[in-house]
Legacy VTK file of the C-alpha trace (Angstrom):
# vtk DataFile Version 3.0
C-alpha trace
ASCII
DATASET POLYDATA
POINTS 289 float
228.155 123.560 66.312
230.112 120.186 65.831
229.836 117.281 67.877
232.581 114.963 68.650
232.116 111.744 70.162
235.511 111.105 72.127
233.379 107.645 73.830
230.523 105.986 75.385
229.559 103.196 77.397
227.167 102.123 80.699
226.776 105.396 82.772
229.051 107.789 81.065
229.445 109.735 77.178
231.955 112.058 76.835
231.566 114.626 73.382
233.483 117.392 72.251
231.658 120.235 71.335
233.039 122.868 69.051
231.071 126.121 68.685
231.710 128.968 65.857
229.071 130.949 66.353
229.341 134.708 67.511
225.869 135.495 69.603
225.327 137.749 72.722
222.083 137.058 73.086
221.535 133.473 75.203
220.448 130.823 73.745
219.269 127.234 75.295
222.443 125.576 76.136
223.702 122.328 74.243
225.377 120.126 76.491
225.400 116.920 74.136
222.401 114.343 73.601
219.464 114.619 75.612
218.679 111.076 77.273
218.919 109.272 80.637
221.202 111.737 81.764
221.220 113.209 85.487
224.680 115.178 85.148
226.669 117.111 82.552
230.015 118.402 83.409
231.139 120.709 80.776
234.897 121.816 81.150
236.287 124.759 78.239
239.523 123.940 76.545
239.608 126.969 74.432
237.280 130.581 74.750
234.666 131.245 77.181
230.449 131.846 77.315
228.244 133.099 79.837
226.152 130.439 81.378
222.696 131.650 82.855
221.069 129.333 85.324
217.919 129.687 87.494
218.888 133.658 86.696
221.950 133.791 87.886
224.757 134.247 85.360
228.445 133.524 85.468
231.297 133.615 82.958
232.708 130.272 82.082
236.032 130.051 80.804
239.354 127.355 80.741
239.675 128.457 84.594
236.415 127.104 85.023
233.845 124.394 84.211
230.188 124.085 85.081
227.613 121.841 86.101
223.657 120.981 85.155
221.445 118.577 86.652
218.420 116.914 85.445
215.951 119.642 85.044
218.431 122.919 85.205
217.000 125.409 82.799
220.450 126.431 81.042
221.016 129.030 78.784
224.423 130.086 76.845
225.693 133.422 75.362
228.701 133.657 73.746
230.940 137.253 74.039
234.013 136.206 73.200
235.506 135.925 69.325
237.401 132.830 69.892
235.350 129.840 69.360
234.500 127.690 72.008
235.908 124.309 72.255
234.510 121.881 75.279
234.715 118.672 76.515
230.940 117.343 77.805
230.544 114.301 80.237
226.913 113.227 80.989
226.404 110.949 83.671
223.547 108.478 83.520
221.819 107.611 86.970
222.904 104.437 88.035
220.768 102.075 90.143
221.881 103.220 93.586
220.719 106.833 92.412
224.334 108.143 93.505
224.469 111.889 91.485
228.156 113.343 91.929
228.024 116.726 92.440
224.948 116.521 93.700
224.300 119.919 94.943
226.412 123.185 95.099
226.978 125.763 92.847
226.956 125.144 89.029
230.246 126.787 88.282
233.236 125.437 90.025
236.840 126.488 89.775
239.585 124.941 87.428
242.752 124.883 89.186
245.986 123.159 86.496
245.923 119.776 88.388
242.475 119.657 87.079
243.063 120.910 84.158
246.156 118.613 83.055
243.889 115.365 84.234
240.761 117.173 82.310
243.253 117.090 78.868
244.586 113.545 79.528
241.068 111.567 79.837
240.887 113.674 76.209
243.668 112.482 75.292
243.173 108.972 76.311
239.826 108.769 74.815
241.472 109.530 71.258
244.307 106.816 71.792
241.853 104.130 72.253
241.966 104.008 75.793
240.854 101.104 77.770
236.736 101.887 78.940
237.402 101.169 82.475
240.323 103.958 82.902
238.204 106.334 80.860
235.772 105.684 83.129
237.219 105.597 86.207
239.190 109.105 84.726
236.309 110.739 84.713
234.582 109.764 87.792
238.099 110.627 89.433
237.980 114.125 87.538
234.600 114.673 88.695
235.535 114.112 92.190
238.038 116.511 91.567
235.971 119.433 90.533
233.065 119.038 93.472
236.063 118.983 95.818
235.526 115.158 96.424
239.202 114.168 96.295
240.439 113.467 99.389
239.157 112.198 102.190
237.246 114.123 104.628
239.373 115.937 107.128
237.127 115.353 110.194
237.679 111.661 111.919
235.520 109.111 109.877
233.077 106.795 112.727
234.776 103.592 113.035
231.587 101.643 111.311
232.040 103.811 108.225
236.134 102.493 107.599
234.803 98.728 108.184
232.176 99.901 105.581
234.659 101.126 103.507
237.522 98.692 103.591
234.690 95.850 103.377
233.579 97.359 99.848
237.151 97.850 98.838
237.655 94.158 99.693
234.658 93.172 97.136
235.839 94.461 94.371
238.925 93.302 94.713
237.648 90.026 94.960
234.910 90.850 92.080
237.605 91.638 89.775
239.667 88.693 90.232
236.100 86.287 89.662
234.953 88.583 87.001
235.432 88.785 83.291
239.237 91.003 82.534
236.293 92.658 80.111
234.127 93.848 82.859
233.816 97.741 82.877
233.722 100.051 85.979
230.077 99.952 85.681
229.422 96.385 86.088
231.927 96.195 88.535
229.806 98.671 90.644
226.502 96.536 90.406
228.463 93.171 91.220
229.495 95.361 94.857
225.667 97.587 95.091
227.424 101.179 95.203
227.628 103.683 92.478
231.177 103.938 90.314
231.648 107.594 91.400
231.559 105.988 95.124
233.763 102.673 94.260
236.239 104.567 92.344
236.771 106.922 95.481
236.494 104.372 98.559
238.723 102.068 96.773
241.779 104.831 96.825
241.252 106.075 100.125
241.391 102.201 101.339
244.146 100.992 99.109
246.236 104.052 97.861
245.768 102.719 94.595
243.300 103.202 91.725
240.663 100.781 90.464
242.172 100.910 87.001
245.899 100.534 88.257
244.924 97.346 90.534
243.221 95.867 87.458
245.834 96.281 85.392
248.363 94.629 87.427
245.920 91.730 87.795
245.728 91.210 84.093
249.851 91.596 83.936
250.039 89.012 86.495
247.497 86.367 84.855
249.775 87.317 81.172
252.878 86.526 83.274
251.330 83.389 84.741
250.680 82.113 80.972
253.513 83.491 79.155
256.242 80.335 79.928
253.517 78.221 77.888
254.262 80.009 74.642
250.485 80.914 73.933
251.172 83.792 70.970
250.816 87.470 72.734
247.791 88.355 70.700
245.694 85.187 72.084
246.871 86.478 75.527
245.628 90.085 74.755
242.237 88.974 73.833
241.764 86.851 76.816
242.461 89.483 79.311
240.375 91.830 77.819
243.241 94.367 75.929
242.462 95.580 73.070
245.342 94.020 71.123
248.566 92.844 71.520
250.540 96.805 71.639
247.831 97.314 74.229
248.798 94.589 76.398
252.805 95.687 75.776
252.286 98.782 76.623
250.790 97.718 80.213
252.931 95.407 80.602
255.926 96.810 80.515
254.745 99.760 82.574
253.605 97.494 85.440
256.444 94.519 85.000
259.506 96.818 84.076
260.038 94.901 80.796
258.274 93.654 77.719
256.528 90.321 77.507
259.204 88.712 75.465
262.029 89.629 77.323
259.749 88.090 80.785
259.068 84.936 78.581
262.548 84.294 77.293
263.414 84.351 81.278
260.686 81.533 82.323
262.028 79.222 80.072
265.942 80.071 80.421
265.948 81.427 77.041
267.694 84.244 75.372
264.585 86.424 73.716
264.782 85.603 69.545
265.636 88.988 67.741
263.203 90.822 66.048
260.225 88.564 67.422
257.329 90.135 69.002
258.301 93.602 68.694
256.791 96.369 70.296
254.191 98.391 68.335
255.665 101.592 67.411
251.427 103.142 67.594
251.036 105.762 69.990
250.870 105.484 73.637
247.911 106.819 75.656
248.626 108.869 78.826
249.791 106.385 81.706
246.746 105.468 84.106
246.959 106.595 87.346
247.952 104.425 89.479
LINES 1 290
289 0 1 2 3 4 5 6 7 8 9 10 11 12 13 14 15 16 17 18 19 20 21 22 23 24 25 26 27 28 29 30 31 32 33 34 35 36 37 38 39 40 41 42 43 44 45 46 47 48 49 50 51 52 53 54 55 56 57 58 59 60 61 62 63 64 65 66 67 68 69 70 71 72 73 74 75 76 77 78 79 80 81 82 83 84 85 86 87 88 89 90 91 92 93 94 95 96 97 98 99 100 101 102 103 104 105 106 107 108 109 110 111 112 113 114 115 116 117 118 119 120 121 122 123 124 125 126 127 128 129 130 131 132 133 134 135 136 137 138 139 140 141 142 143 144 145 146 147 148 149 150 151 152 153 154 155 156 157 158 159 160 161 162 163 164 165 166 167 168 169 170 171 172 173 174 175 176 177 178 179 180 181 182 183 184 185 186 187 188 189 190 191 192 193 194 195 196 197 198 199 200 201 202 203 204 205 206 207 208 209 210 211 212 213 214 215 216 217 218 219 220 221 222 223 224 225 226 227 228 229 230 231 232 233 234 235 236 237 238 239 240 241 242 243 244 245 246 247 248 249 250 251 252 253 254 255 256 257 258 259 260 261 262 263 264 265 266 267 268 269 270 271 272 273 274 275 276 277 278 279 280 281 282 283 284 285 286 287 288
């Protein structure tokens, strides 16, 4: 068994977990470090195990992933040759108690929408991703898999929407007061809901993601400073990127253009060649926006 950490922070560790052993027989399940955790969501990339819960047995495989609360009595047997590969998200319990997928069945279907967003928060985590879209990725992949991803279809009581727009309004307004640093979890507390919660409301009230809005604040503050000539990498560290091909990267994607070609047009200026050149390291899957 190997163990990967792809990340961690408040509320949320995500681990790959690469398995090369050939057993039939089950054996106690290992779904990552044992902690604070109330949730694990384990989703197969590659092979497939039988996963035995409360007695009942199902065959997991890439079309699938399953769930395991606090207290779930899991146990694993593998019966296929090709070793397992997995991606593990355990979910800490916050202080409203929130628990997504709180109850339902433990194995829940895969379907390639899922899938595809299930690679790119992989993906993400390995290019350095910002913590507040991995978070907010996985919260939103979560909601996903428990069939939490839309809206309910039945008419929502009139108090509920001025609940939900109100909430939607605070962190707005708590991410415009708060540090560009903050992460999805302290964001949360500052409003009194869970992330799994915020990170829904806020898209059903806005069409837009948590991570998408925050980004084009932080473009927008960069813009507001960049006719002042304050050096890009001063500028990335303020607004809480994590360095200067970070903040080109979002940049551009939100403001159409890179930051020197935006600067050179505050001050009238044709942009100098060959200064402030984009970093040629890799780029991370675009955020949802």
């Amino acid at each position: 068994m190997r163990r990967t950490r792809l990340a961690q922070q408040a509320g949320l560790r995500i681990t790959e977990l690469a398995c090369f052993e050939d057993h039939r027989s089950f054996r106690t399940a290992v779904t990552g470090e044992p902690d604070e955790t109330v949730l694990v969501v384990s989703l197969i990339r590659t092979g497939g195990l039988v996963l035995r819960v409360g007695g009942r047995e199902e065959f997991v495989d890439p079309t699938t992933g399953f769930l395991l609360r606090r207290g779930d009595d899991a146990a694993v047997a593998h019966l296929a040759r090709l070793p397992d590969l997995s991606t593990v998200l355990q979910f800490h319990q916050d202080v409203h108690g929130e628990c997504p997928g709180g109850a339902g069945p433990r194995v829940l279907p895969v379907d390639a929408g899922l899938d595809l967003a299930h690679r790119g928060l992989v993906a993400a985590c390995r290019a350095g991703a910002d913590p507040f879209e991995v978070a907010e990725r996985a919260n939103r992949l979560v909601a996903g898999l428990v069939g939490g991803r839309e809206p309910a279809p039945c008419p929502r009581r009139a108090s509920t929407v001025v609940a939900h727009r109100r909430l939607a309004h605070q962190a707005c307004a708590a991410l415009i007061d708060g540090l560009p640093t903050a992460g999805l979890e302290e964001i949360s507390r500052l409003v009194g809901c869970s992330p799994f919660h915020l990170s829904r409301v806020f898209r059903a009230v806005t069409g837009r993601t948590l991570t998408g809005y925050r980004n084009q604040l932080r473009v927008r503050a960069v813009v507001e400073e960049l006719g002042g000539g304050r050096p890009l990498r001063e500028l990335a560290a303020k607004y809480g990127f994590a360095d200067q091909a970070h903040l080109t990267r979002v940049f551009r994607q939100h403001a159409g253009a890179l930051p020197k070609v935006v600067r050179a047009a505050l001050r009238g200026t044709a942009p100098p060649a060959g200064t402030e050149q984009e970093s040629s390291t890799p780029r991370p899957p675009p955020s949802p926006e």
